[in-house]
mmCIF entry with sequence, helices, sheets and N, C-alpha, C, O atoms, coordinates in Angstrom:
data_MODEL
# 
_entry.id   MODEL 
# 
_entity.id                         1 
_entity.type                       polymer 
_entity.pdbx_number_of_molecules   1 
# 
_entity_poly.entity_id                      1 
_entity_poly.type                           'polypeptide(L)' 
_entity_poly.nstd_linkage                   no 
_entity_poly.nstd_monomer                   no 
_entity_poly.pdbx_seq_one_letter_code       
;(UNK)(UNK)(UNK)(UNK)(UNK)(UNK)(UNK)(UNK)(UNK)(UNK)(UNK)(UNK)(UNK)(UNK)(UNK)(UNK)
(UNK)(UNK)(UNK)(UNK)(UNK)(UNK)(UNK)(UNK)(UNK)(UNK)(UNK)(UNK)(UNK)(UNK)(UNK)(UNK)
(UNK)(UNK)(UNK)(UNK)(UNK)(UNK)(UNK)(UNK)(UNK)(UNK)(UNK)(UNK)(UNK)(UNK)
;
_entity_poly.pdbx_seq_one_letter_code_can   XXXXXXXXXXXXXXXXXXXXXXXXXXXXXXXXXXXXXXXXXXXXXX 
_entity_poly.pdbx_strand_id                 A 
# 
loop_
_entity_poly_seq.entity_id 
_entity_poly_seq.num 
_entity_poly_seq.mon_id 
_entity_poly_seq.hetero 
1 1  UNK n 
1 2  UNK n 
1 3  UNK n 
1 4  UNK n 
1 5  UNK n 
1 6  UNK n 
1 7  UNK n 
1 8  UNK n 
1 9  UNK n 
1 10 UNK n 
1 11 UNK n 
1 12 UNK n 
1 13 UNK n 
1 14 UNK n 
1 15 UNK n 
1 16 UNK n 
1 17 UNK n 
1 18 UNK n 
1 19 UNK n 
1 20 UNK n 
1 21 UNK n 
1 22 UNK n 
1 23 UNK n 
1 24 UNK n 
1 25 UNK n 
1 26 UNK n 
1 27 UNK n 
1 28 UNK n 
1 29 UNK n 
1 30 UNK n 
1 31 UNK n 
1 32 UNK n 
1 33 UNK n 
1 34 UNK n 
1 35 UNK n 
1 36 UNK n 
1 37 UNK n 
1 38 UNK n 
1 39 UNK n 
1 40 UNK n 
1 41 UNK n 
1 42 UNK n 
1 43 UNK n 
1 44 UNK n 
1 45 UNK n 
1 46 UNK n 
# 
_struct_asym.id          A 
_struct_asym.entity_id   1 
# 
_struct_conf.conf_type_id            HELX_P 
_struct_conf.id                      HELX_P1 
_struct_conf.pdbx_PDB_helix_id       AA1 
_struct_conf.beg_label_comp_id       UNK 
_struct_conf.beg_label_asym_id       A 
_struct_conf.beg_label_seq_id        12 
_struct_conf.pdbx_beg_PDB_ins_code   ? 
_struct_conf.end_label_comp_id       UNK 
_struct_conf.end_label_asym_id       A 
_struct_conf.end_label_seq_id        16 
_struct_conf.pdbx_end_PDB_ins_code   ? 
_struct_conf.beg_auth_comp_id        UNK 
_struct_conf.beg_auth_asym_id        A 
_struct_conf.beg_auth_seq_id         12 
_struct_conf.end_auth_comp_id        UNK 
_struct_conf.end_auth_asym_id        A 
_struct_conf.end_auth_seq_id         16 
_struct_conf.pdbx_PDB_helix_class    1 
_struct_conf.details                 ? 
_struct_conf.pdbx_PDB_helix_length   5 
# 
_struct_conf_type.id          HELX_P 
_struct_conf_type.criteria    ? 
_struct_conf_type.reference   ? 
# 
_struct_sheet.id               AA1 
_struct_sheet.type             ? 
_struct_sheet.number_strands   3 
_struct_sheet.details          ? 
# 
loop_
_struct_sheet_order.sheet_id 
_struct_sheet_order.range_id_1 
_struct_sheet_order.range_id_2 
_struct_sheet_order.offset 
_struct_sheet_order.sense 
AA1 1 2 ? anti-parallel 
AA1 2 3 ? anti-parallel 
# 
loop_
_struct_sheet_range.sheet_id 
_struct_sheet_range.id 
_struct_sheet_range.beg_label_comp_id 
_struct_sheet_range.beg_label_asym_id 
_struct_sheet_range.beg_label_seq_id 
_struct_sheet_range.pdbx_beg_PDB_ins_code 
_struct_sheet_range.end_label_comp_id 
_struct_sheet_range.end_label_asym_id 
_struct_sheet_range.end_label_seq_id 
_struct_sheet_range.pdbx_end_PDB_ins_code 
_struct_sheet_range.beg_auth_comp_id 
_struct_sheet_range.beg_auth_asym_id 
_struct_sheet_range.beg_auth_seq_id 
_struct_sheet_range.end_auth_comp_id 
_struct_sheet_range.end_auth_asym_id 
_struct_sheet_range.end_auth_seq_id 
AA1 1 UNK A 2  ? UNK A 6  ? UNK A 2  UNK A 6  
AA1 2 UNK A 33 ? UNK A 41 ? UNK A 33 UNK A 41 
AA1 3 UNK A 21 ? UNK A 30 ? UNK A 21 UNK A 30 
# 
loop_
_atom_site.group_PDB 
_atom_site.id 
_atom_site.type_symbol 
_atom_site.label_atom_id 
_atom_site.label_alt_id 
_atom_site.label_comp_id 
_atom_site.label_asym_id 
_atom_site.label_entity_id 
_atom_site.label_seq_id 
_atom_site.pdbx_PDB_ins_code 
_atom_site.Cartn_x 
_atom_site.Cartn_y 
_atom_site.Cartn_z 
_atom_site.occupancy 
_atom_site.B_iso_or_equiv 
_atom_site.pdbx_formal_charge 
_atom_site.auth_seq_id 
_atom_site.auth_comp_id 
_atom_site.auth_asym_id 
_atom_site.auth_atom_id 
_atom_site.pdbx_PDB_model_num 
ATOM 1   N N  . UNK A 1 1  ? 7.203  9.340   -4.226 1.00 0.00 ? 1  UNK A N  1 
ATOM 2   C CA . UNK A 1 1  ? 7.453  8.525   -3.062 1.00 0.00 ? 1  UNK A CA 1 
ATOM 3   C C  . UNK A 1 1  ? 6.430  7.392   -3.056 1.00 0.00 ? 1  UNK A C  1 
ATOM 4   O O  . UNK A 1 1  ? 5.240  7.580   -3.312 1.00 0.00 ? 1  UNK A O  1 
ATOM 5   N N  . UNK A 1 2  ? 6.857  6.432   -2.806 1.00 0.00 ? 2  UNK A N  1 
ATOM 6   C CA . UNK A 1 2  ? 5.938  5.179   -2.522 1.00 0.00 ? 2  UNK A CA 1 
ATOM 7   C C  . UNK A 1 2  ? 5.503  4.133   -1.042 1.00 0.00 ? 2  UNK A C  1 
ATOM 8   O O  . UNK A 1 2  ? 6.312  3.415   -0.454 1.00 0.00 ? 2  UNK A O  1 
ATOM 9   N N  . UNK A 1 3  ? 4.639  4.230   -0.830 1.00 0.00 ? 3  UNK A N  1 
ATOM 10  C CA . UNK A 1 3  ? 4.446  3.693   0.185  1.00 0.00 ? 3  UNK A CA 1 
ATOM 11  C C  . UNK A 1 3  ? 3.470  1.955   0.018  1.00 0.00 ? 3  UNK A C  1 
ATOM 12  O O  . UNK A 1 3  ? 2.385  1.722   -0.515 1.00 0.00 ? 3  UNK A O  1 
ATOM 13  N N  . UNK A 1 4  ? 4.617  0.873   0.854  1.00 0.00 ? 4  UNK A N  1 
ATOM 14  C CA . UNK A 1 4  ? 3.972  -0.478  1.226  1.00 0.00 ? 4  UNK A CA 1 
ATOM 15  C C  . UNK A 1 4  ? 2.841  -0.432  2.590  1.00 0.00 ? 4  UNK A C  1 
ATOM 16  O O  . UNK A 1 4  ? 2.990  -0.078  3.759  1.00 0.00 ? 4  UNK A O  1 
ATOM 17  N N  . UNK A 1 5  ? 1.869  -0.874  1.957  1.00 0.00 ? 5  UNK A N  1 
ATOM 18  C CA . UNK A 1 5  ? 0.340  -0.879  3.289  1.00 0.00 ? 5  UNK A CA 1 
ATOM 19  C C  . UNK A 1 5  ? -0.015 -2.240  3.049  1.00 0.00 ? 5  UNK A C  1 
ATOM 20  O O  . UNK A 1 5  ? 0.050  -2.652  1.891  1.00 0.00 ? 5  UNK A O  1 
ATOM 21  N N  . UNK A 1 6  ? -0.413 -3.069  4.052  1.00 0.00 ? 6  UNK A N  1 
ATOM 22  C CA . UNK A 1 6  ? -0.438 -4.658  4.068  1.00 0.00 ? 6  UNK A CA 1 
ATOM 23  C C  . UNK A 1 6  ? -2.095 -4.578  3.886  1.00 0.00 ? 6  UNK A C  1 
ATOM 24  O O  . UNK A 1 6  ? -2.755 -4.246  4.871  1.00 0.00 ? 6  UNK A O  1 
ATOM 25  N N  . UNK A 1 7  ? -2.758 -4.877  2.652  1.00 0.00 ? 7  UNK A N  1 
ATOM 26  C CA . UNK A 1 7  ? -4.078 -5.043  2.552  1.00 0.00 ? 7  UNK A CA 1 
ATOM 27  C C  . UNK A 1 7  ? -5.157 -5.511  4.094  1.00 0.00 ? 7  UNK A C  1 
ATOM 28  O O  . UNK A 1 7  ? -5.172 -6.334  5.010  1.00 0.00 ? 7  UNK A O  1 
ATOM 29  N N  . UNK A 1 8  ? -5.927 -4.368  3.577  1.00 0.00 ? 8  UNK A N  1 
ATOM 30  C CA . UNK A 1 8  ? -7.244 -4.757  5.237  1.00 0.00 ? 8  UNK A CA 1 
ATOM 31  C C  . UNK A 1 8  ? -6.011 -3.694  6.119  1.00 0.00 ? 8  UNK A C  1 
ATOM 32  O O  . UNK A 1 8  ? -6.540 -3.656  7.230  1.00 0.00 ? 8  UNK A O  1 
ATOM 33  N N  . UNK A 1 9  ? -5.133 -3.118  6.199  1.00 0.00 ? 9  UNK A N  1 
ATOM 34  C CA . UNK A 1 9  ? -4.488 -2.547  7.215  1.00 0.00 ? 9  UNK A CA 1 
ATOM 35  C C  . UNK A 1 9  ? -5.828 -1.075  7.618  1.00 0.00 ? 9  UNK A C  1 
ATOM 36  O O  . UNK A 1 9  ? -6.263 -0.792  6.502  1.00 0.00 ? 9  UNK A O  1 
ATOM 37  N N  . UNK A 1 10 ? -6.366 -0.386  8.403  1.00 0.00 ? 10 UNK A N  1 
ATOM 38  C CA . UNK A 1 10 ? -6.692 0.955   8.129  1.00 0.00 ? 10 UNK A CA 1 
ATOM 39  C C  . UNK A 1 10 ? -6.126 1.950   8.232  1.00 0.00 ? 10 UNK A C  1 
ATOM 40  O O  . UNK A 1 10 ? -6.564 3.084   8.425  1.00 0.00 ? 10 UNK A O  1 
ATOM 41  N N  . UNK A 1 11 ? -5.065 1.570   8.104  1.00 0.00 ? 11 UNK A N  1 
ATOM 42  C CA . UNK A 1 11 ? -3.975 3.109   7.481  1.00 0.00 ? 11 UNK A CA 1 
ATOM 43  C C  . UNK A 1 11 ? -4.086 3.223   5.935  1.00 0.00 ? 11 UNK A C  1 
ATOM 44  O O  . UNK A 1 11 ? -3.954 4.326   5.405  1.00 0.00 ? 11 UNK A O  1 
ATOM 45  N N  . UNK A 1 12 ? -4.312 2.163   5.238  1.00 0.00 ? 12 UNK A N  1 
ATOM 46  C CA . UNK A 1 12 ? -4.317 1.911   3.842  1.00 0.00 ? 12 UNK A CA 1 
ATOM 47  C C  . UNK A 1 12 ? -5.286 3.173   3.159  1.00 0.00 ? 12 UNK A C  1 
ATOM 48  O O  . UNK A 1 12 ? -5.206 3.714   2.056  1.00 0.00 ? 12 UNK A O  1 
ATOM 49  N N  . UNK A 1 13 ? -6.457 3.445   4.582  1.00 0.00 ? 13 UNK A N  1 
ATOM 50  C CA . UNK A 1 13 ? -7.959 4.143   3.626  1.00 0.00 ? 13 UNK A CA 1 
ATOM 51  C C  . UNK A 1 13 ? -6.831 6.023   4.241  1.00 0.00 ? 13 UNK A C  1 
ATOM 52  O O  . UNK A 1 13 ? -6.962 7.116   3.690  1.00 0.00 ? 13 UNK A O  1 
ATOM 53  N N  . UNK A 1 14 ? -6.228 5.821   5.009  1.00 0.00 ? 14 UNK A N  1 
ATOM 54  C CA . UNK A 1 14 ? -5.672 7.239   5.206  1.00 0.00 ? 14 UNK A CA 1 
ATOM 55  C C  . UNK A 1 14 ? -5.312 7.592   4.808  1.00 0.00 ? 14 UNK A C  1 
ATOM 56  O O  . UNK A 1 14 ? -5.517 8.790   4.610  1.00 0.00 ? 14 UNK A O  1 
ATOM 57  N N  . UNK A 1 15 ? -4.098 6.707   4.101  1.00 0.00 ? 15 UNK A N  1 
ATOM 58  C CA . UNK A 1 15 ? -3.063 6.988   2.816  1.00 0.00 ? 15 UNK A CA 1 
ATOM 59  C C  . UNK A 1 15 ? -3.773 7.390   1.723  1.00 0.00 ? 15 UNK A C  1 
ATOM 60  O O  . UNK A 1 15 ? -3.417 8.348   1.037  1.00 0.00 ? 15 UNK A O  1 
ATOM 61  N N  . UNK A 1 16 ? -5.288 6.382   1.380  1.00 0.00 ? 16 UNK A N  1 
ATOM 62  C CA . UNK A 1 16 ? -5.631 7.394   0.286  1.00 0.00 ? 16 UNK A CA 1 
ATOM 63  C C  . UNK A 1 16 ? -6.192 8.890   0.279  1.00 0.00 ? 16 UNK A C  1 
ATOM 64  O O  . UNK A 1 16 ? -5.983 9.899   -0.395 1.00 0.00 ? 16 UNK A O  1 
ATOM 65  N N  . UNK A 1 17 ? -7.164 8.473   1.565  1.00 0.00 ? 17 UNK A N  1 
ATOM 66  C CA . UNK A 1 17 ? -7.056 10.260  1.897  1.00 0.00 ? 17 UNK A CA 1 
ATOM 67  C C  . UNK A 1 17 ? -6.340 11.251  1.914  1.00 0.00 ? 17 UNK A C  1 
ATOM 68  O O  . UNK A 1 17 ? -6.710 12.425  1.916  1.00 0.00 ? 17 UNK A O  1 
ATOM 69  N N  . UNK A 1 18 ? -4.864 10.683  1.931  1.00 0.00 ? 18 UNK A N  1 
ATOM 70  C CA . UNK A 1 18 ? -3.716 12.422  1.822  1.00 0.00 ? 18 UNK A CA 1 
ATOM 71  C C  . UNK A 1 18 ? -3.499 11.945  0.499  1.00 0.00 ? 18 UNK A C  1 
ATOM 72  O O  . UNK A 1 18 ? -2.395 12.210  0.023  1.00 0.00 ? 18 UNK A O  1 
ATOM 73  N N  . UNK A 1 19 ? -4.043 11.506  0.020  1.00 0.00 ? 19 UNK A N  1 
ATOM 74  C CA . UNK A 1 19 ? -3.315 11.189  -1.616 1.00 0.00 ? 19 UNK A CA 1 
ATOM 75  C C  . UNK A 1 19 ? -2.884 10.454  -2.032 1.00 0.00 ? 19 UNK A C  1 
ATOM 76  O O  . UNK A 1 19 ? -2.536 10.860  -3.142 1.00 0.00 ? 19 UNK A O  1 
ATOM 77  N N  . UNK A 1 20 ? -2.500 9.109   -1.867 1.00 0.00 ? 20 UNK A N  1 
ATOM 78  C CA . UNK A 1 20 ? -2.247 8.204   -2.210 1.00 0.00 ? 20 UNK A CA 1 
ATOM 79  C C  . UNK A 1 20 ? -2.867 7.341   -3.395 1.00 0.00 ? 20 UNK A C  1 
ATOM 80  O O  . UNK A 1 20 ? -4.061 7.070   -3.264 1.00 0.00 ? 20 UNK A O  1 
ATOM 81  N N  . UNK A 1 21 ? -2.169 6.837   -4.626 1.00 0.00 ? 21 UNK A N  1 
ATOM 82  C CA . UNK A 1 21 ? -3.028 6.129   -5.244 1.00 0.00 ? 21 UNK A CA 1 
ATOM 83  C C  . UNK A 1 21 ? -2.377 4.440   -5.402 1.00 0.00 ? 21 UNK A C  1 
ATOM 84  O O  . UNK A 1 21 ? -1.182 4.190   -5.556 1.00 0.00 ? 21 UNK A O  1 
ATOM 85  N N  . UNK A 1 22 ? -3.468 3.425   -5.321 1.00 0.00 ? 22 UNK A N  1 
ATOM 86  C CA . UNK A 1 22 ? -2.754 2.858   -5.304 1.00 0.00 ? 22 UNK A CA 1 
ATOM 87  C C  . UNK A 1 22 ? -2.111 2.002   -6.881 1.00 0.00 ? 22 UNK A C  1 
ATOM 88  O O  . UNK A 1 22 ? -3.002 1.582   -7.621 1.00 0.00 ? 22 UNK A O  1 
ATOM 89  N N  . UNK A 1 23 ? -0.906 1.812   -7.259 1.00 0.00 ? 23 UNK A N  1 
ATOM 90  C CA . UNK A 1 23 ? -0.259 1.553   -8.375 1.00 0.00 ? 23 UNK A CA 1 
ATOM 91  C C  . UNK A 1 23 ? 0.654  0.099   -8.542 1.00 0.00 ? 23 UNK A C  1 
ATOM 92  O O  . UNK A 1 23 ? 1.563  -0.212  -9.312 1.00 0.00 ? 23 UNK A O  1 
ATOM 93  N N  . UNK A 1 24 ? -0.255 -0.845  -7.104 1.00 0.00 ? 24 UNK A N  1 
ATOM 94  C CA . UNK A 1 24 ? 0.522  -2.121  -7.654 1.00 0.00 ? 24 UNK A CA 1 
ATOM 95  C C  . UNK A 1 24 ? 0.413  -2.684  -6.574 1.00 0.00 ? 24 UNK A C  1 
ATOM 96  O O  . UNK A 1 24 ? 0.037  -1.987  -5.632 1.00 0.00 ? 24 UNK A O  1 
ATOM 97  N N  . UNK A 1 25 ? 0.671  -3.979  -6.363 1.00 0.00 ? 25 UNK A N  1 
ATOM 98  C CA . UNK A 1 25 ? 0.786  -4.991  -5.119 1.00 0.00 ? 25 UNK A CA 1 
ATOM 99  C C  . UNK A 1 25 ? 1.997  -5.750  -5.066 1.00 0.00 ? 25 UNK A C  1 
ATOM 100 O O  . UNK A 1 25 ? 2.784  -6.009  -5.977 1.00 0.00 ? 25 UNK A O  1 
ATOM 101 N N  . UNK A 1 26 ? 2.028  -6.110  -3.692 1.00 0.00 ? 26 UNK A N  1 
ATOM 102 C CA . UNK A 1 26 ? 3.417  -7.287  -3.641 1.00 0.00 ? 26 UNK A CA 1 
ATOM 103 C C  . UNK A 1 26 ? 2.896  -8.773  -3.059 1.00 0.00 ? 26 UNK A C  1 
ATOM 104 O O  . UNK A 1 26 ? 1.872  -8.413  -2.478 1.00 0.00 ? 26 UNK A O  1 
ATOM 105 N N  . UNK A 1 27 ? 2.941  -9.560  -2.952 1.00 0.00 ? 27 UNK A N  1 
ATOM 106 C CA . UNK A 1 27 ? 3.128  -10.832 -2.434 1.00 0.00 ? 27 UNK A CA 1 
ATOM 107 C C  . UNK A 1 27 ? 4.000  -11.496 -2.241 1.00 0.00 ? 27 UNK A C  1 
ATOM 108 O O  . UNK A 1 27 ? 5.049  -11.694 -2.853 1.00 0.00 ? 27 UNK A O  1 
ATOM 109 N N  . UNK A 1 28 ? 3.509  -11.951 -1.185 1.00 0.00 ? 28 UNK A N  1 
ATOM 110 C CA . UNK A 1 28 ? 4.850  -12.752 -0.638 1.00 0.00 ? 28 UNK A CA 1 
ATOM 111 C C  . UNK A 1 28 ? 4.102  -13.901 0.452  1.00 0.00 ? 28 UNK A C  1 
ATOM 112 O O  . UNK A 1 28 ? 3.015  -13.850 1.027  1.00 0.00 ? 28 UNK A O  1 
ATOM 113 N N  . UNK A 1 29 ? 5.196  -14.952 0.460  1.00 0.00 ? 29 UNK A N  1 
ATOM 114 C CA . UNK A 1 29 ? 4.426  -15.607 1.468  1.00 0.00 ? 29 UNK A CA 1 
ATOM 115 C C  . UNK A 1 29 ? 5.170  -15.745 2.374  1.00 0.00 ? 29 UNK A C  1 
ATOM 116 O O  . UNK A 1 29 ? 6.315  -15.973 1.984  1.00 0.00 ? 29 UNK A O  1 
ATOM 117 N N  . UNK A 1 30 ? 5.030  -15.705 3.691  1.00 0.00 ? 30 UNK A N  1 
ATOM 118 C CA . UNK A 1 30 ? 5.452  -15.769 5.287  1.00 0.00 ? 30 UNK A CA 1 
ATOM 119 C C  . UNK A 1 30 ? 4.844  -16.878 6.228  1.00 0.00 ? 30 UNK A C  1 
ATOM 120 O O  . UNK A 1 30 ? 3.684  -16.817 6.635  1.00 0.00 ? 30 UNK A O  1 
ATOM 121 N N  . UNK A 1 31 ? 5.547  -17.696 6.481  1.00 0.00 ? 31 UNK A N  1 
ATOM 122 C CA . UNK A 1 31 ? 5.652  -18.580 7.063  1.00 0.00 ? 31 UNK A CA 1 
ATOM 123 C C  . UNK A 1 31 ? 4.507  -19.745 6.712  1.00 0.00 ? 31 UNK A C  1 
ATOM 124 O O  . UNK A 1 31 ? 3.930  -20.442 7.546  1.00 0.00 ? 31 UNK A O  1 
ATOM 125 N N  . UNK A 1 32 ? 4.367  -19.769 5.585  1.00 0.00 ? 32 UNK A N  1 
ATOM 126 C CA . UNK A 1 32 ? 2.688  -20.391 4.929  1.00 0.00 ? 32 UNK A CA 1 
ATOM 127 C C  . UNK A 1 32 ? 1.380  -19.650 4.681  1.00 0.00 ? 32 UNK A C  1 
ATOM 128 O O  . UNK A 1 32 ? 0.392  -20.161 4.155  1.00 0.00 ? 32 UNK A O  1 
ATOM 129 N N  . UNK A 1 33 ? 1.474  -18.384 5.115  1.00 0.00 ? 33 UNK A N  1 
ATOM 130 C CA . UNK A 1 33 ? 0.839  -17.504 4.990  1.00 0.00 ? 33 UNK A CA 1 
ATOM 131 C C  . UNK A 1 33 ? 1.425  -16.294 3.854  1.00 0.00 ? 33 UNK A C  1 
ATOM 132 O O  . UNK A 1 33 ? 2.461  -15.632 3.795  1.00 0.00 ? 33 UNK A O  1 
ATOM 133 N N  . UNK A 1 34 ? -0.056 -16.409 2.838  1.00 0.00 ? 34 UNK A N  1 
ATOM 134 C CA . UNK A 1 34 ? 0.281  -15.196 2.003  1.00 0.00 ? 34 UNK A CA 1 
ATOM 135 C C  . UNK A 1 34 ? -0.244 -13.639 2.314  1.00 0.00 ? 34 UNK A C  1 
ATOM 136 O O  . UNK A 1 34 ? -1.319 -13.200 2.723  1.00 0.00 ? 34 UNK A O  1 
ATOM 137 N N  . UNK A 1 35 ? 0.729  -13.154 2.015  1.00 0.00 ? 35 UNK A N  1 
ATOM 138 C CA . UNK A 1 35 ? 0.832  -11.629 2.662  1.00 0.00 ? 35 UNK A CA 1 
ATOM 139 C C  . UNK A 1 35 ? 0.622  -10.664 1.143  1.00 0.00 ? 35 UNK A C  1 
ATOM 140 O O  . UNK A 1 35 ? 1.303  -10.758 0.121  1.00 0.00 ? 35 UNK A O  1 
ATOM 141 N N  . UNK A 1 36 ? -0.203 -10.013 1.328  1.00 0.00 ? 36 UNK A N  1 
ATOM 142 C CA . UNK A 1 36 ? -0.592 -9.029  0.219  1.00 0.00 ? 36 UNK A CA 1 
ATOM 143 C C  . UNK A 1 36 ? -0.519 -7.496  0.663  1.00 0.00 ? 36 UNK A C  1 
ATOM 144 O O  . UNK A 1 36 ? -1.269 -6.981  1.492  1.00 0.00 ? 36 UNK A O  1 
ATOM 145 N N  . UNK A 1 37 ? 0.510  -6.856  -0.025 1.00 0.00 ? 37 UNK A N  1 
ATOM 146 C CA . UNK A 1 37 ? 0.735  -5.089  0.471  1.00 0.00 ? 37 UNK A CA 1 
ATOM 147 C C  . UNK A 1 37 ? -0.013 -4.543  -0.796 1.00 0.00 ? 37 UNK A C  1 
ATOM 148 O O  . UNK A 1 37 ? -0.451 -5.315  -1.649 1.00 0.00 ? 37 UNK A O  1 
ATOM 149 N N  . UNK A 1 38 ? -0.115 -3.453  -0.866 1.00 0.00 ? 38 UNK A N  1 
ATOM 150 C CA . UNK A 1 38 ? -0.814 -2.458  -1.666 1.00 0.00 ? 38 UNK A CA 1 
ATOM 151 C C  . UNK A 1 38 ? 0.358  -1.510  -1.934 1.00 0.00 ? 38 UNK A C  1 
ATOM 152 O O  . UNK A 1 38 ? 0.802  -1.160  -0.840 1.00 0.00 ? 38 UNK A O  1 
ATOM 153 N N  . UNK A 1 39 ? 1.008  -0.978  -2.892 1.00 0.00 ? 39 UNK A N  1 
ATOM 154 C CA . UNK A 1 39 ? 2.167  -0.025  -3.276 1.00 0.00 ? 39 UNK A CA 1 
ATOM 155 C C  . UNK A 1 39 ? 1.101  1.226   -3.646 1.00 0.00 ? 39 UNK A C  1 
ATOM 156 O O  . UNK A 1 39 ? 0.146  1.361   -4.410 1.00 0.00 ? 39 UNK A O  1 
ATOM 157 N N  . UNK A 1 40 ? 1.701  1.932   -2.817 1.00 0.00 ? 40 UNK A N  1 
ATOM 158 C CA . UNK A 1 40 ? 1.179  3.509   -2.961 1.00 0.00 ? 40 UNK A CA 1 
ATOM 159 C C  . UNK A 1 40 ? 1.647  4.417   -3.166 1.00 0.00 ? 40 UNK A C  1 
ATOM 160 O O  . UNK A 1 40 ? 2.325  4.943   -2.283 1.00 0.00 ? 40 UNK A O  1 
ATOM 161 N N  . UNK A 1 41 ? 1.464  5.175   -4.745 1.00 0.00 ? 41 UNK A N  1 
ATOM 162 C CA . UNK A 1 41 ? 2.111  6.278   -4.712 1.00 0.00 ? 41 UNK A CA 1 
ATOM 163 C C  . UNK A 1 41 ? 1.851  7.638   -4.539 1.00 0.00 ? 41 UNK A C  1 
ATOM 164 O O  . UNK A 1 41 ? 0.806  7.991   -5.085 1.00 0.00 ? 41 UNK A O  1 
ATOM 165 N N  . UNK A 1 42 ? 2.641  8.764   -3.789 1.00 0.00 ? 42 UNK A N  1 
ATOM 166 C CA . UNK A 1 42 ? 2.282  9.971   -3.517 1.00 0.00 ? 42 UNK A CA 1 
ATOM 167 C C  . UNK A 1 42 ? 3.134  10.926  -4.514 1.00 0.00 ? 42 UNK A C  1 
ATOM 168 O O  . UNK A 1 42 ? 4.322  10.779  -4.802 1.00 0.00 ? 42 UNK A O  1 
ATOM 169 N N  . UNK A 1 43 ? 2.334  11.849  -4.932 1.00 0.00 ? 43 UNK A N  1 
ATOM 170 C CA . UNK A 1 43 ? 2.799  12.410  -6.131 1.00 0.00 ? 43 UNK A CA 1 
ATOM 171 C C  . UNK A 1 43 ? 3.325  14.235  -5.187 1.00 0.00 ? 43 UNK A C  1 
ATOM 172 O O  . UNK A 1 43 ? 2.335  14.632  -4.573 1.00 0.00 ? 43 UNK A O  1 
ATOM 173 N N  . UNK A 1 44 ? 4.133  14.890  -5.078 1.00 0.00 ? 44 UNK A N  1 
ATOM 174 C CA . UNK A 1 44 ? 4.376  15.965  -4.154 1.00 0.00 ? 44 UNK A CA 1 
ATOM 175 C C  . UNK A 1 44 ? 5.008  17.327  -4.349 1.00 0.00 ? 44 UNK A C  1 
ATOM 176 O O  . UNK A 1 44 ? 5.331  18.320  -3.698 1.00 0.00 ? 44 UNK A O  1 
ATOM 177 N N  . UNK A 1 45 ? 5.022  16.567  -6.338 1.00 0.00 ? 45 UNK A N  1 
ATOM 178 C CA . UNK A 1 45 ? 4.945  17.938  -7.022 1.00 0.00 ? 45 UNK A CA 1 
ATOM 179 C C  . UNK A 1 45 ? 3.900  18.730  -7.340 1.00 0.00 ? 45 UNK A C  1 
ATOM 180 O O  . UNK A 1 45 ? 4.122  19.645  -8.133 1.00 0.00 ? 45 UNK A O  1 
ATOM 181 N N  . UNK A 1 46 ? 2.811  18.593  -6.905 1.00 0.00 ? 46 UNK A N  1 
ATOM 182 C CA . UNK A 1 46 ? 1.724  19.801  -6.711 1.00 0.00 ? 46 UNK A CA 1 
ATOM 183 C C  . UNK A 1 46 ? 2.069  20.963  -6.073 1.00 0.00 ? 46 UNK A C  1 
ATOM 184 O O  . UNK A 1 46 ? 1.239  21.862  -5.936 1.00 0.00 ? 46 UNK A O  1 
# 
């Protein structure tokens, strides 16, 4: 499962706490403003 977290968010540091690693970014820009997410994946076959 993968989860989008918008960099600087502090849910981002929670997600890594249950496990999350992070495995990539997105960009995009919004309304002149660039927007940077963090792609996180949770692995849940343990």
């Amino acid at each position: 499962m993968t989860i989008n977290c918008l960099r600087g968010n502090p849910t981002l540091g929670f997600y890594q706490h249950m496990g999350g690693k992070i495995v990539g970014e997105i960009k995009e820009i919004h309304q002149g403003a660039e927007l940077v997410e963090d792609v996180l994946l949770f692995d849940w076959s343990m």
